[in-house]
LOTI-208533 format. One record per residue: x, y, z of N, C-alpha, C in turn; residue in one letter. Coordinates in steps of 0.2 Angstrom, whole numbers, padded with zeros to 4 digits, always signed. Example, Ala and Ser with C-alpha at 12.3 -4.5 7.8 and 13.67 -1.06 7.14 Angstrom:
% residues 2
+0066-0028+0039+0062-0022+0039+0066-0016+0039A/+0064-0011+0035+0068-0005+0036+0064+0000+0039S/
This chain:
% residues 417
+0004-0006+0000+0000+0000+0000+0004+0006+0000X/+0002+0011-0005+0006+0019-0004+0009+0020+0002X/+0016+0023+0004+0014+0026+0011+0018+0034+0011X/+0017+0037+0014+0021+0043+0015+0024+0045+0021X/+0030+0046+0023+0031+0050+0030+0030+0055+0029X/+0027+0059+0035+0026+0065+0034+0033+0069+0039X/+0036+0067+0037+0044+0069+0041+0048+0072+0035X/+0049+0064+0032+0054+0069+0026+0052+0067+0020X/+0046+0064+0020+0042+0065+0015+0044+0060+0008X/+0049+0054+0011+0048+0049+0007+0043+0046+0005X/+0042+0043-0002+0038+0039-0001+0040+0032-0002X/+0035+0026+0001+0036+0018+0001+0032+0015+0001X/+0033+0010+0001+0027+0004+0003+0025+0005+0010X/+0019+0003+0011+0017+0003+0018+0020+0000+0025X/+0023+0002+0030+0027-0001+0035+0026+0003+0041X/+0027+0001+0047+0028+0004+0055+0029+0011+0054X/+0036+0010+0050+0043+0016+0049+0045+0019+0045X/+0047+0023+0043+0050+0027+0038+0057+0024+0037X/+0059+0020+0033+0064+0015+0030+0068+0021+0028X/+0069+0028+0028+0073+0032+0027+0076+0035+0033X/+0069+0039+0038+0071+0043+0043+0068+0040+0051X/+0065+0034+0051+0063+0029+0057+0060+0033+0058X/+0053+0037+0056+0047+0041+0057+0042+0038+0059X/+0038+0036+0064+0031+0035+0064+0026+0037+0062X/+0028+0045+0060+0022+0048+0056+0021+0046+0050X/+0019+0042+0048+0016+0036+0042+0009+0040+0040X/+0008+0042+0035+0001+0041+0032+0002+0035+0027X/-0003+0031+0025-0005+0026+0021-0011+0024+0018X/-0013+0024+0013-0017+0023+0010-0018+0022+0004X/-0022+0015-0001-0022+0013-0005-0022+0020-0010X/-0026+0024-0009-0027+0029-0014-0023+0035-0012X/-0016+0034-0007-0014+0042-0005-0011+0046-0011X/-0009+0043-0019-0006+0047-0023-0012+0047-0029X/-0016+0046-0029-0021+0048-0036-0026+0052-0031X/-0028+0054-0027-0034+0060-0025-0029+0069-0024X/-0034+0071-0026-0028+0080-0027-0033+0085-0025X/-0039+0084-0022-0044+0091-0019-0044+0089-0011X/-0038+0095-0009-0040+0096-0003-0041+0102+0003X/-0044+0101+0006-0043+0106+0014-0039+0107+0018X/-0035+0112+0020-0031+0113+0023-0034+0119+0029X/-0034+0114+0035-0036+0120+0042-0032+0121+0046X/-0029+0126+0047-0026+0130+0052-0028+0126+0060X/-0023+0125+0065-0026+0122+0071-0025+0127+0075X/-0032+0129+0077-0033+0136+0083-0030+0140+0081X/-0031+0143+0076-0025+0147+0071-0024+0154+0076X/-0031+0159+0076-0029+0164+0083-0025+0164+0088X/-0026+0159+0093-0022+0155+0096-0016+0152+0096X/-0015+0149+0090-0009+0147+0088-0003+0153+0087X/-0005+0160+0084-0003+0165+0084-0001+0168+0090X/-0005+0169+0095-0003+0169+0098+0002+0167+0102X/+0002+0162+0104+0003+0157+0107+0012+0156+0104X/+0014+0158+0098+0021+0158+0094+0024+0164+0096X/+0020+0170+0097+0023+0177+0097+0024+0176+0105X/+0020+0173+0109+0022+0174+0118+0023+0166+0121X/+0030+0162+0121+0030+0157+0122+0030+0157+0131X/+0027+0162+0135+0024+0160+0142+0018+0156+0141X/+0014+0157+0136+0007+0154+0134+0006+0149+0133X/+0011+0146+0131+0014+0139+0127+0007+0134+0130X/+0010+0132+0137+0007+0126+0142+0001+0130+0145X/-0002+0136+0144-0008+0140+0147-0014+0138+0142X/-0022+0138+0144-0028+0139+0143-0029+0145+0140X/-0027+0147+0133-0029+0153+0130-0035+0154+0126X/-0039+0159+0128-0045+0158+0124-0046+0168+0118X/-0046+0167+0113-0049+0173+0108-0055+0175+0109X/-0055+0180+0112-0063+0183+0112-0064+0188+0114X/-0069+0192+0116-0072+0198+0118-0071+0196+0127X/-0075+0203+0130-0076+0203+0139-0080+0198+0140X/-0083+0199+0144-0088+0194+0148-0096+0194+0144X/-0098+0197+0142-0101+0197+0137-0101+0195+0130X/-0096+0195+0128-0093+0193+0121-0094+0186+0121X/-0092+0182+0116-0089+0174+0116-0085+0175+0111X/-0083+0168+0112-0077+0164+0111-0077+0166+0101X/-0071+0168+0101-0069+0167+0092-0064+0162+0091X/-0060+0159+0095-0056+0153+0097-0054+0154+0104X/-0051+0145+0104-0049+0142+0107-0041+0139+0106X/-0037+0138+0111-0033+0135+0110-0034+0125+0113X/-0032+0120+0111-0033+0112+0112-0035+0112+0119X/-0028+0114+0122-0029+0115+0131-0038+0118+0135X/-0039+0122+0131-0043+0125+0134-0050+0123+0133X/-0052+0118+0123-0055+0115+0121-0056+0107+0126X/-0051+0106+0128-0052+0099+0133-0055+0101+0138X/-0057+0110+0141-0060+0109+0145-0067+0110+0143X/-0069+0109+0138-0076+0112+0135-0077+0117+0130X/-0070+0120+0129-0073+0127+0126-0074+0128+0120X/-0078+0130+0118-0078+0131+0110-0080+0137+0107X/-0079+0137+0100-0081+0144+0097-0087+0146+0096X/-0085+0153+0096-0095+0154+0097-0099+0154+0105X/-0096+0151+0110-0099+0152+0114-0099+0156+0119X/-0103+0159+0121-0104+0165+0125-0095+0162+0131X/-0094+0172+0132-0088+0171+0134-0090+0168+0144X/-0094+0172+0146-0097+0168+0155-0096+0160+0155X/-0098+0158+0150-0100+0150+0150-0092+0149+0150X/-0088+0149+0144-0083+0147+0144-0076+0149+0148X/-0077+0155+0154-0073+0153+0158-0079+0151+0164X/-0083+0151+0165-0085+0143+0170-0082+0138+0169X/-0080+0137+0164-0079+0129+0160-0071+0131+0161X/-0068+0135+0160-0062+0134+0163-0058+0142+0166X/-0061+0143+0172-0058+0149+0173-0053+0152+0176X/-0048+0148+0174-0040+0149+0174-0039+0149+0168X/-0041+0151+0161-0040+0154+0154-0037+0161+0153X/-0033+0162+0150-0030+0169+0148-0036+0169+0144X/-0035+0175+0143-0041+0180+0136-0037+0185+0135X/-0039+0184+0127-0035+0191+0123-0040+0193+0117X/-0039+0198+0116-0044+0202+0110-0040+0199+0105X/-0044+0201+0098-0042+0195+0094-0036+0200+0091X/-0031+0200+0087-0026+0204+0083-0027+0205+0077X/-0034+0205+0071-0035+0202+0066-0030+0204+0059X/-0027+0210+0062-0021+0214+0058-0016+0209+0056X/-0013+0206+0063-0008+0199+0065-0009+0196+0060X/-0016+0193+0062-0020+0186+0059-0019+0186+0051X/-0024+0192+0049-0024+0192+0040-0017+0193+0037X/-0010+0195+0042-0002+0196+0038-0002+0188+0039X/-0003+0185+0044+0000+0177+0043-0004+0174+0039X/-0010+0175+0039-0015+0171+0033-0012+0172+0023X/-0010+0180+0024-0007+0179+0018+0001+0177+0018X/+0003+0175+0023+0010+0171+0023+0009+0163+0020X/+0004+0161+0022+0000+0154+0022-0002+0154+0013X/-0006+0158+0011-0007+0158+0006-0005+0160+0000X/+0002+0163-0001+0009+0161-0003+0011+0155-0004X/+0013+0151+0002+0014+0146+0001+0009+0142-0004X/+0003+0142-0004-0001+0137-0007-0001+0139-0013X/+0001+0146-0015-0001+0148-0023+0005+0145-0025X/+0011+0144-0022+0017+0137-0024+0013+0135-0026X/+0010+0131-0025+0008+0124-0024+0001+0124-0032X/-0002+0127-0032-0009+0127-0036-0011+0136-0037X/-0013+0137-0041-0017+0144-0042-0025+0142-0041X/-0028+0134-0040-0034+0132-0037-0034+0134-0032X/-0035+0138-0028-0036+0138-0020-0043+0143-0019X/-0049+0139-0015-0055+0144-0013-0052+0145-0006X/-0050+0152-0003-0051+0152+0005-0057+0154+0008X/-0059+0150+0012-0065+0149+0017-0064+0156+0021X/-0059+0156+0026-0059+0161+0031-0050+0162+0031X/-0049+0165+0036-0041+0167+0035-0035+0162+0036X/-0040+0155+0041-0038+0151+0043-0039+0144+0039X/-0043+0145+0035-0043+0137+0031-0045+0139+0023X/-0045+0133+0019-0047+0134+0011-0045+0129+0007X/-0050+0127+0002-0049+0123-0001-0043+0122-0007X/-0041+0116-0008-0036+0117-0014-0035+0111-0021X/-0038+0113-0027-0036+0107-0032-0030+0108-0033X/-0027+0100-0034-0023+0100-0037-0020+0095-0042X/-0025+0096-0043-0026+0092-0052-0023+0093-0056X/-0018+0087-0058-0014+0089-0065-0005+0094-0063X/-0008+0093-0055+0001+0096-0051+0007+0092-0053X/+0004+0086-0053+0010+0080-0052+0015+0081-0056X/+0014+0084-0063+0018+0086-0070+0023+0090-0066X/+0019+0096-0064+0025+0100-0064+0027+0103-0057X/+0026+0096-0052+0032+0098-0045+0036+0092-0045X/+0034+0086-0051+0035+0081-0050+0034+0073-0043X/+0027+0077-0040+0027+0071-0034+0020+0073-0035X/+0017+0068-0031+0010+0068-0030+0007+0073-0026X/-0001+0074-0026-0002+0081-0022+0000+0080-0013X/-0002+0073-0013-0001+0072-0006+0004+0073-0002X/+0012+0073-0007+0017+0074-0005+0018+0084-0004X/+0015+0086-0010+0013+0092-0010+0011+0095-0003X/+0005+0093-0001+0004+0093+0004+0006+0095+0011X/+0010+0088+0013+0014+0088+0020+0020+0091+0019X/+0021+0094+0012+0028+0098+0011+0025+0105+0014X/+0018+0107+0012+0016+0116+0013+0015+0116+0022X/+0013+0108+0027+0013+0111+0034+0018+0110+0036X/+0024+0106+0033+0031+0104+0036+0033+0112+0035X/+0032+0117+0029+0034+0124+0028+0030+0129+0034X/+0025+0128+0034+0020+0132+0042+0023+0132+0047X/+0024+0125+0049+0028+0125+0055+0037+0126+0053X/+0042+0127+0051+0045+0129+0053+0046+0136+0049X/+0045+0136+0045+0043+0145+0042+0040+0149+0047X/+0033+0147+0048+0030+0153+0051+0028+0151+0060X/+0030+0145+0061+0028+0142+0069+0020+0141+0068X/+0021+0139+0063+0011+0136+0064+0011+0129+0063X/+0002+0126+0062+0004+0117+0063-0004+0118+0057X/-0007+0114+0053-0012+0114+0050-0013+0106+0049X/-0018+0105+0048-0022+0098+0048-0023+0097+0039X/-0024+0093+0037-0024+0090+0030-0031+0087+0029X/-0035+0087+0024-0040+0082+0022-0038+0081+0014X/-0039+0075+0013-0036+0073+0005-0043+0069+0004X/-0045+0070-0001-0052+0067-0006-0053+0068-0012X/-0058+0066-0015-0060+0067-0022-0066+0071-0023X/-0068+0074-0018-0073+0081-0019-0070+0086-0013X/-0075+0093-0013-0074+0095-0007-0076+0094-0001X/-0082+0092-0002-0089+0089+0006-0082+0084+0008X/-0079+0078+0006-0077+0075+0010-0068+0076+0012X/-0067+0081+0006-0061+0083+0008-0061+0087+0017X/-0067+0092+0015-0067+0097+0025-0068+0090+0028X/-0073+0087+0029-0073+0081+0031-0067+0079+0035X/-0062+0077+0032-0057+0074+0031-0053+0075+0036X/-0051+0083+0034-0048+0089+0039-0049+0089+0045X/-0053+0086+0049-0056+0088+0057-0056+0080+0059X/-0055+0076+0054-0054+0069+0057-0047+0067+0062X/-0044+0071+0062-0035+0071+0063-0033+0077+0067X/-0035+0080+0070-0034+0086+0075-0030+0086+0080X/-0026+0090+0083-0022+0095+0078-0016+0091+0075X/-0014+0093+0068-0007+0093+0065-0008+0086+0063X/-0014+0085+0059-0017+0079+0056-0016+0077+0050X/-0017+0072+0047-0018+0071+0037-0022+0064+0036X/-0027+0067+0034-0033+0062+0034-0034+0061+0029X/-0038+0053+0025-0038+0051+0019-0046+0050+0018X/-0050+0051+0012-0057+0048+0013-0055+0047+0005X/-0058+0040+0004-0055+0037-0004-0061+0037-0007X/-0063+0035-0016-0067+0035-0017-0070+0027-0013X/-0065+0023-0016-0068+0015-0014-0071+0014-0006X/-0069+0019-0002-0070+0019+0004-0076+0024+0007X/-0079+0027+0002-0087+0032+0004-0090+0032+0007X/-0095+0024+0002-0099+0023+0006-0099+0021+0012X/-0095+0017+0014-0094+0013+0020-0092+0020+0026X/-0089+0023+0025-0086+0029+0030-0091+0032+0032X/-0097+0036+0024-0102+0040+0029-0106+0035+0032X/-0109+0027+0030-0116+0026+0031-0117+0028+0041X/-0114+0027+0046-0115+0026+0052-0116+0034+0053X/-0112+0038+0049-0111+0042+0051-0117+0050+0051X/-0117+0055+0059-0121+0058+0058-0122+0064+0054X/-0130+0065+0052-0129+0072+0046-0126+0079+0049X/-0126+0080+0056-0120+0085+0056-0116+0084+0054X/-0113+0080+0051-0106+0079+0049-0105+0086+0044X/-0114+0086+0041-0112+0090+0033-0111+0096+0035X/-0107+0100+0031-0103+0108+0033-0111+0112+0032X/-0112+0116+0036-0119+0121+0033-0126+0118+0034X/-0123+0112+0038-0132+0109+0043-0131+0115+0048X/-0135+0119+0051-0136+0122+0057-0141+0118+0062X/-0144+0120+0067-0148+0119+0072-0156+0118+0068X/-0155+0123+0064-0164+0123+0062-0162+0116+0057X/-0159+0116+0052-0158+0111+0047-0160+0104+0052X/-0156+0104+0060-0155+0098+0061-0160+0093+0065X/-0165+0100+0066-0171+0101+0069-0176+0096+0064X/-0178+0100+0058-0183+0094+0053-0179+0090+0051X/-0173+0087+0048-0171+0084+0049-0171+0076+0055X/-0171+0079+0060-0175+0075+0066-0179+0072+0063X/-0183+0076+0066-0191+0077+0064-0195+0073+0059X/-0189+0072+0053-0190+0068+0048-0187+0059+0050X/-0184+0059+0053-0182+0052+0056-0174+0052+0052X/-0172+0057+0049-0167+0058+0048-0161+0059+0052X/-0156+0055+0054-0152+0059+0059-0144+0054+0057X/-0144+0048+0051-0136+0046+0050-0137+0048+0044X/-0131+0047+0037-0133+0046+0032-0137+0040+0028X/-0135+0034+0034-0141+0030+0030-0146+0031+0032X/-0149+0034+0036-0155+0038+0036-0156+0041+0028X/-0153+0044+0027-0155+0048+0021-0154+0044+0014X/-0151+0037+0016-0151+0036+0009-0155+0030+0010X/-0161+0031+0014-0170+0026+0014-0173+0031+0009X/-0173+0039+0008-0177+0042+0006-0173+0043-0003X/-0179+0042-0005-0179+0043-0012-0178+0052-0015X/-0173+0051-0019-0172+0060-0022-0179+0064-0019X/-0184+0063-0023-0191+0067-0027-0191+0068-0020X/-0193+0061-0015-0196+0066-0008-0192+0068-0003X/-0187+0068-0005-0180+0072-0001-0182+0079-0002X/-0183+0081-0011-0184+0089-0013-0191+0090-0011X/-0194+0087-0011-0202+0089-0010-0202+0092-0001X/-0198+0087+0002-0200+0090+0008-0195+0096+0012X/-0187+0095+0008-0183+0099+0011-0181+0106+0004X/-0185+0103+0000-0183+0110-0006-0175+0108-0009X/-0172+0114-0011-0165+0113-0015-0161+0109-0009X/-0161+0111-0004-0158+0107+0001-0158+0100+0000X/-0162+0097+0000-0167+0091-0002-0160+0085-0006X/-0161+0092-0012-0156+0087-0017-0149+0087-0017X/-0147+0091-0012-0139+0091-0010-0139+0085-0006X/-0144+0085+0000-0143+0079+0004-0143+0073+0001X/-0146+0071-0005-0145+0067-0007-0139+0064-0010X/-0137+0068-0014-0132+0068-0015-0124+0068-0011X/-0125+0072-0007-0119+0070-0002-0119+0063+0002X/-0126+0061+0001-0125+0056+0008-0125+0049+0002X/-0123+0049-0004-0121+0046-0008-0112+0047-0010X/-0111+0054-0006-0104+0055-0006-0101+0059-0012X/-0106+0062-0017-0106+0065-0021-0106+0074-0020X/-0101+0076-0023-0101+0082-0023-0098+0087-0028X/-0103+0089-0035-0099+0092-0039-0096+0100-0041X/-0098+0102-0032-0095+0109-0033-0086+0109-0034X/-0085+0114-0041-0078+0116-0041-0076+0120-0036X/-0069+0120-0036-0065+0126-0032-0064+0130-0036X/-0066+0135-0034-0068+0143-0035-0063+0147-0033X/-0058+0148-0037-0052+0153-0035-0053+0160-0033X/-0059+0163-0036-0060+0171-0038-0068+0172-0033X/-0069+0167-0029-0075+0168-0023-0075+0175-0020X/-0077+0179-0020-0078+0184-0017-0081+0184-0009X/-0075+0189-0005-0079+0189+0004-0083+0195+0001X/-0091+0193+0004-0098+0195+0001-0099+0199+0007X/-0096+0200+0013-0098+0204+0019-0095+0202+0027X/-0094+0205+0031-0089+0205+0037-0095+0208+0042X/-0096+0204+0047-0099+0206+0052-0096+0200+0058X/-0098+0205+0064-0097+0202+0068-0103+0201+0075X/-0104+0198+0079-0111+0198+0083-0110+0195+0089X/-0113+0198+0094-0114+0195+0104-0119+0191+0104X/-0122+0186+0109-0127+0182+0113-0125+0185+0120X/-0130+0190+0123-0130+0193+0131-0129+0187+0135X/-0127+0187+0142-0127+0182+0146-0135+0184+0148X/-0136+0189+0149-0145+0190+0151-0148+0195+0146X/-0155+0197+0144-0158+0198+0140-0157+0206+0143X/-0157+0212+0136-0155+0218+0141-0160+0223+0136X/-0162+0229+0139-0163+0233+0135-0160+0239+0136X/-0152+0240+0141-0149+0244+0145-0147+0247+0136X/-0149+0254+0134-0147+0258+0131-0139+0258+0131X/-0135+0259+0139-0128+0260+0138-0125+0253+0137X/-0128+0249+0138-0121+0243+0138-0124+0242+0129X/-0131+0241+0126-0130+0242+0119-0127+0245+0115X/-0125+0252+0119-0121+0256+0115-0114+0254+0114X/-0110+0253+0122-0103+0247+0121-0103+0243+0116X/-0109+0239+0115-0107+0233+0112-0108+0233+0105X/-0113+0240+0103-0111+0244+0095-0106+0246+0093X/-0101+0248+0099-0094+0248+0096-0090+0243+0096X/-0090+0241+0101-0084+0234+0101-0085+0234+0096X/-0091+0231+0091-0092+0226+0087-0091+0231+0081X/-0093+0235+0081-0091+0241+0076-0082+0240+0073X/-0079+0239+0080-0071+0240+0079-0070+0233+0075X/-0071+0226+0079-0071+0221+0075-0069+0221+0067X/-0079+0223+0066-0078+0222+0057-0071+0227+0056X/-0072+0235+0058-0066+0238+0054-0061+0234+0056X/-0059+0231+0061-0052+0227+0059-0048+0223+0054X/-0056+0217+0054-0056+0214+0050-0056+0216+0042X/-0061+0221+0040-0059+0226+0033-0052+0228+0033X/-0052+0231+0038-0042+0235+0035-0041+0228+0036X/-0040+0224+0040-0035+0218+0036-0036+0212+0030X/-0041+0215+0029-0043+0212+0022-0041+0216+0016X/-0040+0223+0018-0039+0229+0013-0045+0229+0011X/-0051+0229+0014-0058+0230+0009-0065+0235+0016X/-0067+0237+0010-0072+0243+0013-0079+0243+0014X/-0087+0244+0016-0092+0243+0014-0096+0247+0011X/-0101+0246+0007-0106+0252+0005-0112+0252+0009X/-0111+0247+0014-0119+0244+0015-0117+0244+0023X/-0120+0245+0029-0120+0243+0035-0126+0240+0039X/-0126+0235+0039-0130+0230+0042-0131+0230+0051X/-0137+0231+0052-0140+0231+0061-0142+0225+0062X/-0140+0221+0067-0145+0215+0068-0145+0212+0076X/-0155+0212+0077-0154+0212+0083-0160+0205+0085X/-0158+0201+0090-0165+0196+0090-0167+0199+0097X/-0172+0199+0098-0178+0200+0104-0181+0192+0108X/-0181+0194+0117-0181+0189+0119-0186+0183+0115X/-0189+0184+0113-0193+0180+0107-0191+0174+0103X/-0184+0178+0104-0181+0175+0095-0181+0176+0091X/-0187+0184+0089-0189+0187+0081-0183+0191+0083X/-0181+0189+0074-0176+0195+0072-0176+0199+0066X/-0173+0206+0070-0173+0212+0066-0166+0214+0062X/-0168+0216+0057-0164+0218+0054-0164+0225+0050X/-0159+0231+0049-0160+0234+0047-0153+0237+0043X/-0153+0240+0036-0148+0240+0032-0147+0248+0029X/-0141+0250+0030-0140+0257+0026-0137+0259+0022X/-0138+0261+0016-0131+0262+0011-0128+0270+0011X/-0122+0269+0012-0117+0273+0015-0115+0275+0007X/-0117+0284+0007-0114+0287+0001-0106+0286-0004X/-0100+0285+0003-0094+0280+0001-0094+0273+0004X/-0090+0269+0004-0088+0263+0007-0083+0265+0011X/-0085+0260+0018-0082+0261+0024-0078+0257+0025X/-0072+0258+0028-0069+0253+0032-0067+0256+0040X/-0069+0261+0041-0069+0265+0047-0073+0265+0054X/-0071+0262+0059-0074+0257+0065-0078+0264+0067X/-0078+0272+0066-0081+0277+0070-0090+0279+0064X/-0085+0276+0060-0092+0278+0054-0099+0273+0053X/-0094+0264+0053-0099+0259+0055-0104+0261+0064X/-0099+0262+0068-0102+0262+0072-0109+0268+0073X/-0108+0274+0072-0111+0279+0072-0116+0277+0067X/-0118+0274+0063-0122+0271+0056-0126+0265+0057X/-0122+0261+0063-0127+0257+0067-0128+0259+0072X/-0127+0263+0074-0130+0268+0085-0135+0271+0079X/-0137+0275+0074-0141+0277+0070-0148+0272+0068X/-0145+0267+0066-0151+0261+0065-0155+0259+0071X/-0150+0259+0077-0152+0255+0083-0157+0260+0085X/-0156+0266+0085-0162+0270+0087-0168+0273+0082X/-0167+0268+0077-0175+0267+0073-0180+0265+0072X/-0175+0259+0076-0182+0252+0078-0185+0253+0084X/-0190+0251+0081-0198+0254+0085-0199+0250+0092X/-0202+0248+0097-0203+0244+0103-0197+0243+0105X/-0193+0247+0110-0187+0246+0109-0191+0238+0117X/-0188+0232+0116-0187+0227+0120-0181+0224+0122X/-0182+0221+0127-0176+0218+0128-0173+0210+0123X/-0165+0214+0122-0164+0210+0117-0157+0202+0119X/-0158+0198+0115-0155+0194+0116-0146+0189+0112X/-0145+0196+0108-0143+0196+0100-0141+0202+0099X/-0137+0205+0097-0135+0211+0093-0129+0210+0088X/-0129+0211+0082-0124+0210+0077-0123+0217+0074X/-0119+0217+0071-0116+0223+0067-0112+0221+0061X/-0111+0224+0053-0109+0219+0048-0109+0226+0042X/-0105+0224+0037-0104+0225+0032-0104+0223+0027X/-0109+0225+0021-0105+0221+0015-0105+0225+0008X/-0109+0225+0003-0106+0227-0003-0099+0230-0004X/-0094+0224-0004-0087+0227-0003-0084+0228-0010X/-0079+0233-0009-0076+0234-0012-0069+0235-0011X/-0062+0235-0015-0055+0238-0012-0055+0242-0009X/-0049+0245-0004-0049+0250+0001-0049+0254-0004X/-0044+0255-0009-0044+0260-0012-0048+0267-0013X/-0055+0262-0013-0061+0270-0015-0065+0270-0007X/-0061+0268-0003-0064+0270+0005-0063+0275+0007X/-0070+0280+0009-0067+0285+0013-0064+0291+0012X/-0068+0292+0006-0063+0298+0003-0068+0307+0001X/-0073+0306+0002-0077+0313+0002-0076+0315+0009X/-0077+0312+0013-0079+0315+0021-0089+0314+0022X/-0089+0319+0025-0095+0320+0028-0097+0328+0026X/-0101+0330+0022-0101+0338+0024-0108+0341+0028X/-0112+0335+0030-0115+0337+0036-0112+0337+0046X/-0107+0332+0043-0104+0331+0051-0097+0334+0051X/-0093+0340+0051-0086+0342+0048-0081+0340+0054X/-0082+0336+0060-0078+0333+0063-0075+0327+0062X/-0080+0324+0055-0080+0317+0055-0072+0315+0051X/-0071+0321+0048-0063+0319+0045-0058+0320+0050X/-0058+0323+0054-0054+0323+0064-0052+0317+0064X/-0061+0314+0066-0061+0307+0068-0056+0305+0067X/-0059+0303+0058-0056+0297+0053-0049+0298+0055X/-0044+0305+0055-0038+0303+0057-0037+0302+0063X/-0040+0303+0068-0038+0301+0074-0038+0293+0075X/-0042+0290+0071-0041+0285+0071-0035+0280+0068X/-0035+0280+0061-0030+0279+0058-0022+0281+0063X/-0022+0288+0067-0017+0287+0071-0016+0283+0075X/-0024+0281+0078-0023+0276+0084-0021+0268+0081X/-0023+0268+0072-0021+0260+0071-0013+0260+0072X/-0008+0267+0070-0003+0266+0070+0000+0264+0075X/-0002+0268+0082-0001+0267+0088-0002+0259+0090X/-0007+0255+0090-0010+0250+0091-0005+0245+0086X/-0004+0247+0081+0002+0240+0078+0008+0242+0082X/+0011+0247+0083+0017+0246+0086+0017+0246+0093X/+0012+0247+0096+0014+0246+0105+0007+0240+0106X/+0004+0240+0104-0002+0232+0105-0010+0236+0105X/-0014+0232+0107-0022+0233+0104-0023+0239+0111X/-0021+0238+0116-0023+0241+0122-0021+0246+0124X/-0015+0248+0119-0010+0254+0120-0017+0260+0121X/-0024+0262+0117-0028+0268+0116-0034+0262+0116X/-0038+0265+0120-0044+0261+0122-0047+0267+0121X/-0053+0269+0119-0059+0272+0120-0064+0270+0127X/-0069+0277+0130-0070+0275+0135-0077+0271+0134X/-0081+0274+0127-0087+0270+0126-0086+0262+0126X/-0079+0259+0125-0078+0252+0122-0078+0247+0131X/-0079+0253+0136-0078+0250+0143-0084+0250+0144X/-0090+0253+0139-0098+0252+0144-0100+0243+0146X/
C-alpha cells in the first residue's frame, strides 16, 4: 500500500517506519497518490498565533474573544479539553475553565500570517477557494507534471513549511470532492492528514451523523430530526423526489452527499460578500448603555477585519434578535464605502435608534457588506458632520499606535460600557 512519512516525506510501501528517517508519522493509504482536492485548516489558528509570538502561553488555557459578554472566536486544544468552543458566550466558557487567559483578537496579525500561508499554497496550485483566513480549499489536479510528486506529498511539504517558516501546525484532508475533503480535515486534529478514498465512501459516511455536513445548522438539524433523519443512512432510505419535496433545494444536495457526491468546483475568484461580527448577552438587556458598548466593540471588530482584508463597505448592516427569538434587521447604504470602526459604528448607533418597541434584546450584530478595495474608502468625508474627517484621522493614528505598541496601548471609553 502507498505510504508517506510525513517527516521527510519519502515515499514507500506501507510499513511501522520510515525506512529512510525511522518516522512513525506514516500516512498510508491505498489511494494516497491519485486524490488531489483538498482542505487545509489552520489548528486554533488565533491561538496558535498567539501562542508563537508569547512562548509564556505555550502550556496555558488561551481563549480569543471579547469581555464577559462577548464569546469565544477561538480556542486553544488546552482550553477545548475543557469544554470550550467557538462561538460560545464568553461567561459559560470561563465557567468551563476559569484559569484561561483572554485576549482580543489581533486580526491585523492574523490576516499578515494568513497571507504568509497563502503564498505558500499559490506554490503549490493557483486552485485555491479560502473559506476564512484560517482554512481553504485546494485542487490540485494535473500538479504532479510540474512539481513532480504527488499532491499528497505536495501537501505535508506546505505544513512541514507552516511549522518551521512561520511556527504554525495545519491539519490535511485529502479526497475526491470538497464535502469530503473538510470532512477529512477535522478527522485528525491537531497537526493531522486524513484520507477519505473513493472506494472507501460509502462505508465511511453510512453510520455516520448528518451533522457531519458543513452548513447543517440547528434549524436544518431540527426537521431533519423530525424527519427520522439523523445518519446518512438515514438519508439514503429516502428517495431524491421526496428528499426535494419536503426539504426544497436542500433536499437534493442531501441526497447527493449522503451518496458522497459532490460536484462543486474550487472557486479561485470567490468573493468575501460581507464582514460582520455579533454577541449572545449572558441576560436579555434593553440597558441603552451597555448596547451602546457593544455597537462599538463590534463596530471596531468588522473595521479590523476590513483593514485587514484591505476592503471597505457600501452597506452597514443592524441586527438584533428579541427575547422571542424574532429577528430584526436593518440595512443602510453609505454614500462612500467604509472601512472606518467610528463611521460603522455611528451608522449602526443610528439604525439602533430606529427600531420601534425598543425590548429587551437577546442578540445584537453589526456587519458590512457590498465590498469593495480599500482603495475608493473613505474619501469625500461628511459635509453634514465636519468633525468626522478629525475622527477618521484620529483613528488611523490610533491604528498606527495600536500596531506598534499592542491593541490596548488607546482604548476608547465608550468600548468599557
Amino acid at each position: 500500500m502507498p505510504a508517506l512519512c510525513r517527516d521527510c516525506l519519502t515515499q514507500f510501501d506501507t510499513g511501522p517506519r520510515c525506512p529512510s528517517c525511522r518516522s512513525p508519522r506514516i500516512k498510508s493509504h491505498a489511494e494516497l497518490f491519485d486524490l488531489s482536492i483538498a482542505h487545509m485548516d489552520c489548528d486554533a489558528f488565533y491561538a496558535s498565533v498567539e501562542k508563537r509570538d508569547n512562548p509564556d502561553l505555550a502550556s496555558k488555557p488561551l481563549i480569543i474573544g471579547g469581555g464577559r459578554r462577548g464569546v469565544v472566536s477561538t480556542a486553544c486544544y488546552i482550553a477545548r479539553i475543557r469544554g470550550v468552543r467557538s462561538a460560545m458566550p464568553m461567561f459559560q466558557a470561563l465557567k468551563l475553565c476559569p484559569e484561561a487567559v483572554v485576549l482580543k483578537p489581533r486580526m491585523e496579525l492574523y490576516a499578515e500570517t494568513s497571507r504568509a500561508i497563502r503564498q505558500m499554497m499559490n506554490e503549490l496550485t493557483p486552485s485555491i477557494e479560502p473559506l476564512s483566513l484560517d482554512e481553504a480549499f485546494l485542487d490540485l489536479t494535473g500538479t504532479r507534471r510540474l512539481h513532480g510528486v504527488p499532491p499528497a506529498v505536495m501537501l505535508a511539504r506546505l505544513v512541514q513549511r507552516m511549522k518551521t517558516e512561520l511556527g504554525l501546525t495545519g491539519s490535511i484532508g485529502l479526497s475526491h470532492n470538497k464535502f469530503l475533503a473538510k470532512v477529512a480535515s477535522d478527522l485528525d486534529k491537531p497537526h493531522g492528514f486524513s484520507v477519505i478514498g473513493k472506494a472507501e465512501t460509502g462505508d465511511f459516511l453510512r453510520d455516520k451523523p448528518v451533522s457531519l455536513i458543513w452548513g447543517v445548522g440547528q434549524a436544518t438539524r431540527t426537521s431533519l430530526d423530525k424527519a427520522g433523519i439523523r445518519t446518512f443512512a438515514d438519508l439514503l432510505r429516502w428517495d431524491r423526489e421526496e428528499l426535494i419535496a419536503r426539504f426544497g433545494s436542500m433536499g437534493d444536495r442531501l441526497w447527493h452527499l449522503a451518496r458522497g457526491q459532490d460536484r462543486r468546483r474550487i472557486s479561485a475568484n470567490t468573493p468575501v460578500k460581507s464582514i460582520s461580527s455579533e454577541t449572545t448577552f449572558f441576560e436579555d438587556t434593553a440597558n441603552d448603555h451597555i448596547l451602546d458598548g457593544h455597537i462599538w466593540r463590534l463596530s471596531e471588530k468588522v473595521s479590523d477585519r476590513a483593514k485587514a482584508k484591505q476592503i471597505a463597505g457600501r452597506v452597514v448592516t443592524l441586527k438584533l434578535k428579541r427575547a422571542d427569538r424574532s429577528l430584526i434587521t436593518r440595512r443602510l447604504a453609505l454614500r462612500d464605502p467604509t472601512q472606518m470602526a467610528d463611521t460603522i459604528y455611528r451608522t449602526a448607533r443610528n439604525l439602533m435608534d430606529q427600531v420601534d418597541g425598543k425590548a429587551p434584546y437577546r442578540l445584537l450584530g453589526v456587519g458590512i457588506s457590498d465590498l469593495i478595495p480599500e482603495d475608493g474608502a473613505d474619501r469625500s468625508g461628511d459635509l453634514l458632520d465636519p468633525e468626522a474627517s478629525k475622527r477618521s484621522q484620529a483613528e488611523k493614528a490610533t491604528d498606527s499606535i495600536r500596531r506598534k505598541f499592542g491593541r490596548d496601548a488607546i482604548v476608547k471609553g465608550r468600548s468599557l460600557r
